[in-house]
ZABA-385595 format. One record per residue (C-alpha): residue number from 0; residue in three letters; y, x, z. Coordinates in steps of 0.1 Angstrom, whole numbers, plus 5000, padded with zeros to 4 digits. Layout:
+-----+-----+------+------+------+
:   n : res :   py :   px :   pz :
+-----+-----+------+------+------+
: NUM : ALA :    Y :    X :    Z :
...
+-----+-----+------+------+------+
END
This chain:
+-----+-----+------+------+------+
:   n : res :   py :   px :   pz :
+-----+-----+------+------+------+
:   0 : UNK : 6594 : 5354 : 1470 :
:   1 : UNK : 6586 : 5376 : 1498 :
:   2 : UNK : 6597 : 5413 : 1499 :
:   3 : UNK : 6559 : 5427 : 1497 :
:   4 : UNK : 6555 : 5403 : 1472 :
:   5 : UNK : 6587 : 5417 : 1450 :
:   6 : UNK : 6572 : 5455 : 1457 :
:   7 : UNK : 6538 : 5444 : 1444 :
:   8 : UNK : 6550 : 5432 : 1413 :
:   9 : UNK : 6569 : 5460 : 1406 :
:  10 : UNK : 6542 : 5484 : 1412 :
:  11 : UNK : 6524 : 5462 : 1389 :
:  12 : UNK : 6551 : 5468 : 1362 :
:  13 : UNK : 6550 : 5504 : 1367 :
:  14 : UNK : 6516 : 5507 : 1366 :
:  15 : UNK : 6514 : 5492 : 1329 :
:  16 : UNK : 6543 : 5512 : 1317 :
:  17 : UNK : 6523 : 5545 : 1326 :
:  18 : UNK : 6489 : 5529 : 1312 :
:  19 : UNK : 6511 : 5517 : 1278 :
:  20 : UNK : 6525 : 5555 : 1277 :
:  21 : UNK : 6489 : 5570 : 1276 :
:  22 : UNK : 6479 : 5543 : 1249 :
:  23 : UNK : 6514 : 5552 : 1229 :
:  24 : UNK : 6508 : 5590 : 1238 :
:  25 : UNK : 6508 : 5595 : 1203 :
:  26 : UNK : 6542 : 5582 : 1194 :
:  27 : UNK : 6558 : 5595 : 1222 :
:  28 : UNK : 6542 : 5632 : 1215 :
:  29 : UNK : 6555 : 5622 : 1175 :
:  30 : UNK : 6589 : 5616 : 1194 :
:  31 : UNK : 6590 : 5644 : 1214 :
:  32 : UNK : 6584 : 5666 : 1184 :
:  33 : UNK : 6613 : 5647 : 1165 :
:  34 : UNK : 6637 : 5651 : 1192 :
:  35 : UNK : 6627 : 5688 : 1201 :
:  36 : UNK : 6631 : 5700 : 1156 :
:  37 : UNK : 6665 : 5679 : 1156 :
:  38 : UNK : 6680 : 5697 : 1188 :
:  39 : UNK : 6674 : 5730 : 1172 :
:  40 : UNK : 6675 : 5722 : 1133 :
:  41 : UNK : 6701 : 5748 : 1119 :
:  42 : UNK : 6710 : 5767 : 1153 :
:  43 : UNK : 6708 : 5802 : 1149 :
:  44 : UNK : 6700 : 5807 : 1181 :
:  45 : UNK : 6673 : 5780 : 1185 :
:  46 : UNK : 6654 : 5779 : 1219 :
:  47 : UNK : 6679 : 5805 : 1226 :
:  48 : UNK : 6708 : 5780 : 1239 :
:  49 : UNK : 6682 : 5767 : 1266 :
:  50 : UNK : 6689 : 5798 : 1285 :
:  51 : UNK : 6722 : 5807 : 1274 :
:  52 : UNK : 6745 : 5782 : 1294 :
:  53 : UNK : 6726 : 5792 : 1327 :
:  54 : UNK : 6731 : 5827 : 1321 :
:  55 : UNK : 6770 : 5825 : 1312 :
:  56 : UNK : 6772 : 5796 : 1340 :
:  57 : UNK : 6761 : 5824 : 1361 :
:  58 : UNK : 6778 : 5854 : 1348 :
:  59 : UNK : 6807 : 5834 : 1356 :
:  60 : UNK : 6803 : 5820 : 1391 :
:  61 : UNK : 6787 : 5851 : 1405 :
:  62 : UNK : 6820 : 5868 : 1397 :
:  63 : UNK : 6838 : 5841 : 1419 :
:  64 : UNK : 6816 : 5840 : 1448 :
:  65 : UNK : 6804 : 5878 : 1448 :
:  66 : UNK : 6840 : 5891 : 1446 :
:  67 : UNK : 6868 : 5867 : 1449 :
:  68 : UNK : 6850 : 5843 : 1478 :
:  69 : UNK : 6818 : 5863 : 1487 :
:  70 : UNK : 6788 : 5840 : 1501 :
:  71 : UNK : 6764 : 5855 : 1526 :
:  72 : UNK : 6728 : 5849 : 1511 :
:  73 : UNK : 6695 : 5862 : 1521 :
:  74 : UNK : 6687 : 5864 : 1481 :
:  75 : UNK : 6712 : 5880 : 1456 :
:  76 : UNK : 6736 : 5854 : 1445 :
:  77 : UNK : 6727 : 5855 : 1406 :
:  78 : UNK : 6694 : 5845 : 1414 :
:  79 : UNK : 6701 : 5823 : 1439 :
:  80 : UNK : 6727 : 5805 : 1409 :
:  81 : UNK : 6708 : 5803 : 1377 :
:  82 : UNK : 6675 : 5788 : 1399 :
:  83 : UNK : 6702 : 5761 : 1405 :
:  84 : UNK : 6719 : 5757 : 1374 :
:  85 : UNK : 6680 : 5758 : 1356 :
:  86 : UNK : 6671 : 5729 : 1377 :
:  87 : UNK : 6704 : 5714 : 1374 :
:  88 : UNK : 6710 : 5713 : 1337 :
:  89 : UNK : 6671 : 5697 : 1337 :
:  90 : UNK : 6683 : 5664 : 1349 :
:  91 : UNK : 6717 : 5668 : 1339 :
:  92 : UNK : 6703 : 5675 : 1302 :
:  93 : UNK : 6678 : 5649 : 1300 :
:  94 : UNK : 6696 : 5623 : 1314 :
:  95 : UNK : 6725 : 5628 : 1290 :
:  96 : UNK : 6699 : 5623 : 1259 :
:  97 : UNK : 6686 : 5597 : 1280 :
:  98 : UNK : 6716 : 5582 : 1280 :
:  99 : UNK : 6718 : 5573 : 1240 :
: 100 : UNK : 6679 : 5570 : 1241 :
: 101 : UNK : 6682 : 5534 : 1224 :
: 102 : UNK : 6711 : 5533 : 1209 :
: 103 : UNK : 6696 : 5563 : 1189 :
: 104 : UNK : 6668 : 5543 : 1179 :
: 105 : UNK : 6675 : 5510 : 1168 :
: 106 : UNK : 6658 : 5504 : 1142 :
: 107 : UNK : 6622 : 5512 : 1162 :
: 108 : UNK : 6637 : 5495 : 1190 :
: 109 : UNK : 6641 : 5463 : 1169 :
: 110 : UNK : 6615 : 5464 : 1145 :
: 111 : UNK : 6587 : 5481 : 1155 :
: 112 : UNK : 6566 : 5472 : 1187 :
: 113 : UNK : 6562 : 5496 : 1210 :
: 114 : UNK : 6568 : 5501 : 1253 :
: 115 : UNK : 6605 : 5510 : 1247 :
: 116 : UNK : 6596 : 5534 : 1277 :
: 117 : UNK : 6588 : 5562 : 1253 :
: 118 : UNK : 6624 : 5572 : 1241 :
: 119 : UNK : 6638 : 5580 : 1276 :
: 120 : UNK : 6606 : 5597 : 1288 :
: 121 : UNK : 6608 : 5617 : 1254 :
: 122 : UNK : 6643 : 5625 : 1263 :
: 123 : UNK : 6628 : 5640 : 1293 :
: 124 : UNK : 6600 : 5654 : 1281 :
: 125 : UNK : 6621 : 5679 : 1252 :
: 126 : UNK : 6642 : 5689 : 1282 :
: 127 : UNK : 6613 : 5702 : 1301 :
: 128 : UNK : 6602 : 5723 : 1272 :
: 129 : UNK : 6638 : 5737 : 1276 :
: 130 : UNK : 6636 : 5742 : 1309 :
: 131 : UNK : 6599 : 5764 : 1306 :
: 132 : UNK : 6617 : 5785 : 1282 :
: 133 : UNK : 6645 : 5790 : 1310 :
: 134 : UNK : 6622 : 5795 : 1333 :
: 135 : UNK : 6607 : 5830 : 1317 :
: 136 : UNK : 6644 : 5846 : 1322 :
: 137 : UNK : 6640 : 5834 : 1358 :
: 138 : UNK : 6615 : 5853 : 1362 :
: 139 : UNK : 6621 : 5881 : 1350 :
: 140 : UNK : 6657 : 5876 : 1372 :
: 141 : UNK : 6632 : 5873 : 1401 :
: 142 : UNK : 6607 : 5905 : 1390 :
: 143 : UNK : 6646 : 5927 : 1388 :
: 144 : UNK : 6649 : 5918 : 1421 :
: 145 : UNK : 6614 : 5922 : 1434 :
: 146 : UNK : 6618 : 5887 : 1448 :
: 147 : UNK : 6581 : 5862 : 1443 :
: 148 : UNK : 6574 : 5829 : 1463 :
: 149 : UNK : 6538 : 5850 : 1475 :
: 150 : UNK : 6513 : 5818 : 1486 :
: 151 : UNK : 6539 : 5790 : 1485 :
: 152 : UNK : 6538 : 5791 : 1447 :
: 153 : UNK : 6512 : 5760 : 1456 :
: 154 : UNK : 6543 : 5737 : 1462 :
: 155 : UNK : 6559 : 5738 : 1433 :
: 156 : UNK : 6537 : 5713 : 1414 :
: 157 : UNK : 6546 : 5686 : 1443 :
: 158 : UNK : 6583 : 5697 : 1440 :
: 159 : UNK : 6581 : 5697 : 1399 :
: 160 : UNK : 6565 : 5662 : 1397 :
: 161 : UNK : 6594 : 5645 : 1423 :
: 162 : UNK : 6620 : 5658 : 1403 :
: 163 : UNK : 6608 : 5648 : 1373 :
: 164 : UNK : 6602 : 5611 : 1386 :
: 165 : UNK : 6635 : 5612 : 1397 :
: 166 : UNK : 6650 : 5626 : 1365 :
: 167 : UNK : 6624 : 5598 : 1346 :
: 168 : UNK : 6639 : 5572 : 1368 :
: 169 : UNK : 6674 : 5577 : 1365 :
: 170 : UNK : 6668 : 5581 : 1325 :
: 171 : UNK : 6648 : 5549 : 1321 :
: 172 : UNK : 6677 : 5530 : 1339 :
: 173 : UNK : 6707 : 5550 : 1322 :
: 174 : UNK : 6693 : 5539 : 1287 :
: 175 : UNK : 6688 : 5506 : 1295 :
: 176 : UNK : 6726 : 5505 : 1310 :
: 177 : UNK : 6742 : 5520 : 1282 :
: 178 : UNK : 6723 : 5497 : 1256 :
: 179 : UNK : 6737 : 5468 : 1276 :
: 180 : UNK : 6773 : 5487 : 1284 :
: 181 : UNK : 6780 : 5509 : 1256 :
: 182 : UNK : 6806 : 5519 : 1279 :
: 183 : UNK : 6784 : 5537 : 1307 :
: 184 : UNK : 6773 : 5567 : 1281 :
: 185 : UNK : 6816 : 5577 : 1283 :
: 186 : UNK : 6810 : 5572 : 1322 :
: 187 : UNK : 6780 : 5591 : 1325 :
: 188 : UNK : 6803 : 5624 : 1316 :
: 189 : UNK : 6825 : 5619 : 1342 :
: 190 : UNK : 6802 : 5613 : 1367 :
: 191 : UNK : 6779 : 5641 : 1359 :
: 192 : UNK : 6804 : 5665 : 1364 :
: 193 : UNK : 6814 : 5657 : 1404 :
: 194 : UNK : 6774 : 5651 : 1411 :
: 195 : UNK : 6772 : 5688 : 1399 :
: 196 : UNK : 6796 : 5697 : 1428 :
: 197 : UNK : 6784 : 5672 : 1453 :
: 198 : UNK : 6749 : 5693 : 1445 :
: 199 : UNK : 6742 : 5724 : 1462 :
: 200 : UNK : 6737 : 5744 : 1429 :
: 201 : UNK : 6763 : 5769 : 1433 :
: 202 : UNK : 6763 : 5771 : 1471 :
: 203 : UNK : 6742 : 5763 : 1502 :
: 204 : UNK : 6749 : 5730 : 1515 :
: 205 : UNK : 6746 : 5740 : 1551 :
: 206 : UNK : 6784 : 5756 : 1543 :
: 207 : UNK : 6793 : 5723 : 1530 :
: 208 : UNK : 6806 : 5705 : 1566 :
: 209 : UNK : 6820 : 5666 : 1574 :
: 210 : UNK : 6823 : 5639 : 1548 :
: 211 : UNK : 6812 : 5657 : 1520 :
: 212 : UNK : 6784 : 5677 : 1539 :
: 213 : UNK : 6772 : 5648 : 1543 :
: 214 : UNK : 6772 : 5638 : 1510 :
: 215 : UNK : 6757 : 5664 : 1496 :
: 216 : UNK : 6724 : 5658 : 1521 :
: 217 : UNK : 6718 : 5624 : 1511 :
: 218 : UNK : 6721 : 5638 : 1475 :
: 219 : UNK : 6685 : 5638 : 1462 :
: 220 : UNK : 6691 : 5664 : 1436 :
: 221 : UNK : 6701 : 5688 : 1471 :
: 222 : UNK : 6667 : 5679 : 1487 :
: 223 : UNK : 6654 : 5691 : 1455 :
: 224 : UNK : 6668 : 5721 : 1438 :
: 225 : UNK : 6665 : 5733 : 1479 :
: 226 : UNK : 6630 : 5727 : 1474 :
: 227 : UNK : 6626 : 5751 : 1448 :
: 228 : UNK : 6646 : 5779 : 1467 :
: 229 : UNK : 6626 : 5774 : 1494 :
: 230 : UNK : 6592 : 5779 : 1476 :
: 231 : UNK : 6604 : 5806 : 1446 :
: 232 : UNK : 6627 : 5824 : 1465 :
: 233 : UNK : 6620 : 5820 : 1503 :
: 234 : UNK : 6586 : 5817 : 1501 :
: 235 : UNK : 6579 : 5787 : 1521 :
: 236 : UNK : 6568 : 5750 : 1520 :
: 237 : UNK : 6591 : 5726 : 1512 :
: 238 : UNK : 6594 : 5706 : 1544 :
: 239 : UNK : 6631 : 5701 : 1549 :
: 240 : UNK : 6639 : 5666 : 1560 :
: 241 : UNK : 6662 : 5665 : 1529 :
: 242 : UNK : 6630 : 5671 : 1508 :
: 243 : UNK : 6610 : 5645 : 1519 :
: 244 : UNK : 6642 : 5619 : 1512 :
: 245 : UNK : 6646 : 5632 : 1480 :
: 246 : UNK : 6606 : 5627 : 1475 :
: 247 : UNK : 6609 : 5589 : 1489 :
: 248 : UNK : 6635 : 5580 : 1470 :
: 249 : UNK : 6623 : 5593 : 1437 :
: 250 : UNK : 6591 : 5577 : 1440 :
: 251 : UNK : 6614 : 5543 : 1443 :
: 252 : UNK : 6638 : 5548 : 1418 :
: 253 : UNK : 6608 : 5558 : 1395 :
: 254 : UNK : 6583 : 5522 : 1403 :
: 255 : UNK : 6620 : 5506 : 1404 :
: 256 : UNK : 6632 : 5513 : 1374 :
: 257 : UNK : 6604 : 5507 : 1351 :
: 258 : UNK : 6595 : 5476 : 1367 :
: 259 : UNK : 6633 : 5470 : 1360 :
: 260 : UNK : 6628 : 5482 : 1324 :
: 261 : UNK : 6599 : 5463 : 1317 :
: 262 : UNK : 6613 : 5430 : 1324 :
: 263 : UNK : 6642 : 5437 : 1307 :
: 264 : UNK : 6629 : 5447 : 1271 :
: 265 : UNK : 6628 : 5415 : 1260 :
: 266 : UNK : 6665 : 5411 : 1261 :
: 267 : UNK : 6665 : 5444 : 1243 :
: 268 : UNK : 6668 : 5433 : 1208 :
: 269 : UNK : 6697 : 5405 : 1214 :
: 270 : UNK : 6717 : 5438 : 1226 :
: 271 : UNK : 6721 : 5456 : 1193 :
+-----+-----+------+------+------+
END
């Protein structure tokens, strides 16, 4: 089979799994609503903890690189940190539920027919609903500082809907991985932490030099959490070089993996 042959099909594939979402909307809105009253069942603080981590994350690191190892930013370095960590602990977070997605739900997964599709992409979708709620302490953050993204607010659609392709992408195949590898979920952790710090979420990756520097621009979560800077806090288009990798390669993780997903369900049930 040819390789335009290969990419047709599994544009093809992805193309029925986002037609089978819209006829399933209602199970995966049912899930979504699940997921989001279990998260929050019996915590005090309730939609409170979706802002909470960022802020201490941030408390925390602006003490380290405001007084013990100042950085030299053109925005105050709070700012500049929690609009990292916010976008950060978006994939981090939904990729984690992602993660157990399955294994979580074996008994739909086994007995009731359904494009398996839905529980990572509700994953996703209850960690977006966190992230809005993080996102009204951004800006006020960005109103303390009298900061505003002025005209180039218009980009942040286009930079919104590649991350969460990637984030979908990386979630449909981290579920399907794990329910194959119970092992990967206990791998995930470990490699969740050092993509934080290959990222440029705490600091500017044009500081970041050599083997590592380089790294950190191939990174596609770099090409993207820039992308926000550039249009909230700098108040330009997202145009970077590193932005429009990060946009190419989420668009073929995303069509990959569900074409990769699709095929694979059937094996689904022998995996339990």
């Amino acid at each position: 089979m040819s390789t335009a042959a290969v990419f047709r099909d599994a544009w093809v594939d992805a193309r029925e799994a986002v037609v089978e979402q819209f006829e399933y909307r209602e199970l995966l809105w049912q899930l979504t609503k699940r997921d989001l009253l279990l998260r929050y069942k019996q915590a005090a603080m309730g939609f409170g903890w979706a802002v909470f981590m960022p802020l201490i994350n941030t408390a925390v690191f602006s003490v380290v690189f405001t007084r013990v190892a100042p950085l030299k930013l053109d925005v105050p370095y709070p700012l500049f940190a929690f609009l990292g960590l916010l976008m950060w602990n978006f994939t981090a977070s939904a990729l984690r539920f992602s993660v157990v997605a399955l294994t979580g739900n074996i008994n739909l997964v086994t007995k009731v027919y359904c494009p398996r599709e839905v529980f990572p992409i509700s994953a996703v979708l209850v960690t977006i609903v966190d992230t809005l709620v993080g996102s009204i302490v951004l800006v006020a953050i960005m109103a303390y500082y009298h900061i505003g993204p002025g005209g180039a607010i218009v980009y942040l659609p286009a930079v919104a809907a590649v991350h969460i392709a990637f984030t979908t992408g990386m979630g449909l195949i981290l579920s399907m991985a794990n329910l194959f590898y119970r092992d990967v979920k206990y791998l995930f952790e470990v490699v969740i932490t050092m993509w934080m710090f290959a990222t440029s979420v705490l600091y500017p990756s044009s500081l970041v030099t050599g083997k590592l520097g380089l790294v950190m621009r191939i990174n596609p979560m770099t090409g993207i959490i820039d992308a926000y800077r550039d249009v909230l806090l700098y108040g330009h288009a997202p145009t970077s070089s590193a932005f429009l990798w990060s946009a190419a390669l989420a668009g073929v993780t995303f069509v990959v993996s569900a074409f990769v997903f699709h095929r694979a369900e059937f094996r689904f049930a022998e995996s339990v």
